[in-house]
C-alpha angles and dihedrals in degrees: 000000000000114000097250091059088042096062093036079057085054095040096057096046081052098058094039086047085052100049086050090055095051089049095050100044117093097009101142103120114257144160135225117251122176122348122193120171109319083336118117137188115191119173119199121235108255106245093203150072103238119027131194111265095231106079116224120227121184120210121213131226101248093225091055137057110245090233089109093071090061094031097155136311112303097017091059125118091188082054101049099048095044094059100042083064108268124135105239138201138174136211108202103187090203126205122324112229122200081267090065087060094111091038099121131180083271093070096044093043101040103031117010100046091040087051097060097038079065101050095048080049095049084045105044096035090233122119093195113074134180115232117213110189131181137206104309082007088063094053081058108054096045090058089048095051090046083057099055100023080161095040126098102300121120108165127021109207115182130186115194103336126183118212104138112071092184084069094059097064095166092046088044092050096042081050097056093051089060134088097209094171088064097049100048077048106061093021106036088213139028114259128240087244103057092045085044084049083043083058104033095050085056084065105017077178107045089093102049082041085055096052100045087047090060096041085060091041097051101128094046103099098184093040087052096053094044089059093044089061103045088044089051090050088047084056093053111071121153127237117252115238113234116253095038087055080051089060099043095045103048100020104045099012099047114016101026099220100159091069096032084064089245110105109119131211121197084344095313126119106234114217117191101206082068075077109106101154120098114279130209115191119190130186140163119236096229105032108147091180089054110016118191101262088057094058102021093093097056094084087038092059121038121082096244122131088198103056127135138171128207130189121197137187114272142026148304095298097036085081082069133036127346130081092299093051091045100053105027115016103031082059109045081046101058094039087048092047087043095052083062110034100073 
């Protein structure tokens, strides 16, 4: 075989390993529930007989598709939880157009996340709801549970949330040496190619190690296929729309209001000691996206009695799906969860 047929040979089993992995990612059986705008509310088909009373609804980072939490059967969170007997629902933010520019936290804190909190009420029957949020979701959910610290939320279930810029030295510093007022400005949103460069500048490195990794695992079909689709998660990141980018650039990045107490929502300042609710923390010991100074204040600082921080072996994904999430995280979630959702 000639090496242009050699790599041609390669080239196809790429591409049909590909469209595997595409068929077999996000196939745990859901509805639609409520659509508005890019906005979508899925909720998942219970899989038992008797499911908790709380609902469960996961709350996606706005720069990623939610598909990572359903990433294929066996490395699936939505799975796992559905089947151990939780009620789960989904907000997929969808895809900001030029139209979303002025879309700020606020709307996604004061209006968006509320909306749907009423919807999943209006469709479980239950007042009461659990919040999981990750990563930026997670910044959102806390705000939204400091501005109704009397309002539906149960539990409070975060997965690598941000809340310290102090503790992201290199996103702080890359902030700083952006005029973000400029860009919105002449953009409306930020682009999916300057959040994936955001990402890519943390691990220069992360792309050329992917690639070695695969060339020594060639013959490994399903590791193979589990790389492909994180990778291809990774590569879709979704563009940020302006003014929340505003927000985030010159309120949490530069001037660190979450944690000064001084973050405002709809002109309100949002304590998080106003938080009483319990409160699951959950980080990865070598997250580069969310390092440890950067999450380590959220227990510190919110009222809750119940209130509790792990920290597990990995990265920012590892929370998540893969070998560490399965056997340690995906249990003591559910038995946490289950504990308070009765």
């Amino acid at each position: 075989m000639t090496l242009n047929e050699l790599m041609s040979s390669r080239s196809a089993e790429l591409v049909a390993l590909e469209q595997e992995m595409v068929r077999e990612t996000a196939t745990t059986p859901k509805e639609l529930l409520y659509a508005r705008g890019t906005l979508r509310l899925y909720h998942y088909l219970p899989q038992t007989d008797d499911i908790y009373r709380v609902p469960l609804m996961l709350v996606m980072s706005i720069v990623s598709k939610p598909y990572v939490f359903d990433l294929t059967h066996g490395q699936s969170l939505i799975e796992y939880l559905v089947q151990a007997g939780f009620d789960v629902y989904l907000i997929d933010w969808g895809t900001p157009r030029s139209e979303h520019s002025s879309v700020s936290i606020d709307d996604y804190v004061a209006d968006w996340i509320p909306d749907c909190i009423s919807q999943v009420q209006r469709h479980s029957g239950e007042r009461e709801i659990s919040l999981l949020g990750y990563c930026l979701g997670g910044i959102l959910t806390l705000l939204y549970a400091a501005l109704e610290p009397k309002g539906p939320v149960k539990n409070l279930p975060l997965l690598t949330t941000p809340i310290n810029s102090e503790g992201m030295e290199m996103q702080r510093q890359l902030a700083t040496g952006i005029d973000a007022d400029r860009m919105i400005d002449m953009l409306g949103n930020v682009p999916t190619e300057v959040v994936q460069a955001g990402f890519q500048i943390q691990r220069p490195l992360q792309t050329t190690a992917g690639q070695l990794m695969l060339m020594n695992k060639s013959t490994d079909r399903e590791f193979i296929k589990v790389h492909m689709r994180l990778v291809r998660w990774g590569d879709e990141a979704l563009p940020i729309p302006g003014e929340t980018f505003r927000q985030m650039h010159h309120d949490i990045f530069l001037e660190n209001k979450i944690v000064r107490g001084e973050f405002k929502v709809r002109g309100r300042k949002m304590n998080l000691r106003d938080i009483r609710v319990p409160v699951l923390h959950v980080l990865a010991q070598h997250d580069h996206v969310v390092p440890y100074p950067a999450a380590r204040d959220v227990i510190q600082l919110v009222g809750s009695r119940d209130k509790e921080e792990w920290v597990i072996p990995g990265g920012h994904v590892s929370v998540v799906t893969g070998l560490g999430a399965v056997t340690r995280t995906w249990p003591r979630l559910a038995a946490w969860l289950a504990d308070r959702s009765v």
